[in-house]
C-alpha positions as CSV (number, residue, x, y, z in Angstrom):
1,X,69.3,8.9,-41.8
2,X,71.0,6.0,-42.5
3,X,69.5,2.4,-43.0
4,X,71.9,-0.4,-41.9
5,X,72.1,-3.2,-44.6
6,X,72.0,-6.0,-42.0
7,X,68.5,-6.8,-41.6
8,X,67.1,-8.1,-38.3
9,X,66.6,-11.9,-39.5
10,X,70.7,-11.2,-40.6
11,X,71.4,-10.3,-36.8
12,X,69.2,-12.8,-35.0
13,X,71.1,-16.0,-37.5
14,X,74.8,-14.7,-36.7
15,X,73.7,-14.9,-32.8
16,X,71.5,-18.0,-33.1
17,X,74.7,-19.6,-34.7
18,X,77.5,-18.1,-32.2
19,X,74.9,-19.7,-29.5
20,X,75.0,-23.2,-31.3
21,X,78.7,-23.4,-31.6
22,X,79.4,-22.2,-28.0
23,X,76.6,-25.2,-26.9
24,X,78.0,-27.5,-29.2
25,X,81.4,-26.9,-27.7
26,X,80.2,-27.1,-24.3
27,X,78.6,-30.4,-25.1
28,X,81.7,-32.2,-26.0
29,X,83.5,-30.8,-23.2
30,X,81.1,-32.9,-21.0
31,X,81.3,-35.6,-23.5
32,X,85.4,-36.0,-23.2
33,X,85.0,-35.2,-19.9
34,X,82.4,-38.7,-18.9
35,X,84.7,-40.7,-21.0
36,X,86.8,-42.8,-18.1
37,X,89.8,-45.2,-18.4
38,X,87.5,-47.7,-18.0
39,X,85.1,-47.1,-20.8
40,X,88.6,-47.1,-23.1
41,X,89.4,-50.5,-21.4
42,X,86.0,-52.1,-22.4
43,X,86.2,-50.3,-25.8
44,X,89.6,-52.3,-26.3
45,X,88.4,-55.3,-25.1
46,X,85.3,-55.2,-27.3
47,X,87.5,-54.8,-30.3
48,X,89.8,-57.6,-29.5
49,X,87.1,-60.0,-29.6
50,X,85.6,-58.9,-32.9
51,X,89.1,-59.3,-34.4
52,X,89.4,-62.5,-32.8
53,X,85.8,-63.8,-34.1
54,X,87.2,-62.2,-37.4
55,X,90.5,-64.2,-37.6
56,X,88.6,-67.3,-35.8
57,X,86.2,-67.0,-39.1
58,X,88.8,-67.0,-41.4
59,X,90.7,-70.2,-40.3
60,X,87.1,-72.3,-40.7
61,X,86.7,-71.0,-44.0
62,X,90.6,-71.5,-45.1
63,X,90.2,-75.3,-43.3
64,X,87.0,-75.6,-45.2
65,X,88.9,-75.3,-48.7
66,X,91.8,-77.6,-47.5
67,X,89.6,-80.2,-46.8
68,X,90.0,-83.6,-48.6
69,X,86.8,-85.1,-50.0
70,X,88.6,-88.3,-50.0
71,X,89.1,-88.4,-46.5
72,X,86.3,-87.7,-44.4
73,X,87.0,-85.9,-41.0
74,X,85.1,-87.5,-37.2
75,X,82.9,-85.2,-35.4
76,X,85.3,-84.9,-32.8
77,X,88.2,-84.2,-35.1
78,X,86.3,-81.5,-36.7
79,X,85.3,-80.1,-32.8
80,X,88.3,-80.3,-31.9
81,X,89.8,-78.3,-34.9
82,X,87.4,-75.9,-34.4
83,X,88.4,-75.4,-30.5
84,X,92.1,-75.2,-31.5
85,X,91.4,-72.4,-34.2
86,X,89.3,-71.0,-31.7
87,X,92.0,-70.6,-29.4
88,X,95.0,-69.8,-32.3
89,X,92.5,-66.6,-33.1
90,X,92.3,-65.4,-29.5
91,X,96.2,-65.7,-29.4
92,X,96.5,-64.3,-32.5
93,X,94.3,-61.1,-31.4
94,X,96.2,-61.0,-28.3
95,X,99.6,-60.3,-29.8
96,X,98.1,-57.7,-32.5
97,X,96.6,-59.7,-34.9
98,X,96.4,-58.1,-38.0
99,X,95.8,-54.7,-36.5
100,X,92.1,-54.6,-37.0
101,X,91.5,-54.1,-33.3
102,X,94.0,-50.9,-32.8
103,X,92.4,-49.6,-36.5
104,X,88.7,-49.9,-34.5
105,X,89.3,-49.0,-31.5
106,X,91.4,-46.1,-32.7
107,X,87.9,-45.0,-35.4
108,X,85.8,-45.4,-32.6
109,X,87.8,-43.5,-30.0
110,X,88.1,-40.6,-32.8
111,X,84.2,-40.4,-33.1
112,X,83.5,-40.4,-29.6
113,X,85.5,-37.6,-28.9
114,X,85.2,-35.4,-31.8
């Protein structure tokens, strides 16, 4: 009589793992399935305002070295300069920016549905 060289603990691991990729798979199924338009939408949306607070960042801290020591600026020159960047960054976010947002959203869409 002949002993089969797969032991028992052999046979129960190449099940257990057939079982884990078929529930794995099954999983992400549902996953892809829940994600809606909407949820995309929102996705998009959230990364256009991080790539707007990004760019908005940037112009305070290009204005802050362009600044002339000399020539001190009002209170409400300096709120208004921030408004107007404020604004040029949302504009600037809006009409692709510097592709940060599509990079993002495109990452995070990737890892969601993997």
């Amino acid at each position: 009589m002949e002993i089969n060289n797969i032991s028992m603990k052999e046979n129960f691991n190449i099940v257990n793992n057939k079982a884990k990729k078929e529930d794995t798979s099954k999983f992400e199924d549902i996953l892809k399935d829940k994600i809606t338009d909407k949820d995309k939408e929102e996705l998009k949306d959230v990364c256009d305002k991080l790539e707007s607070q990004f760019i908005n960042l940037m112009f305070k801290e290009m204005r802050k070295g362009s600044q002339n020591p000399l020539i001190p600026k009002s209170q409400t020159e300096e709120m208004f300069q921030g408004m107007i960047d404020e604004e040029y960054s949302k504009r600037a976010s809006e009409s692709d920016g510097f592709g940060l947002s599509k990079m993002m959203y495109d990452q995070l869409i990737r890892k969601t549905i993997q």
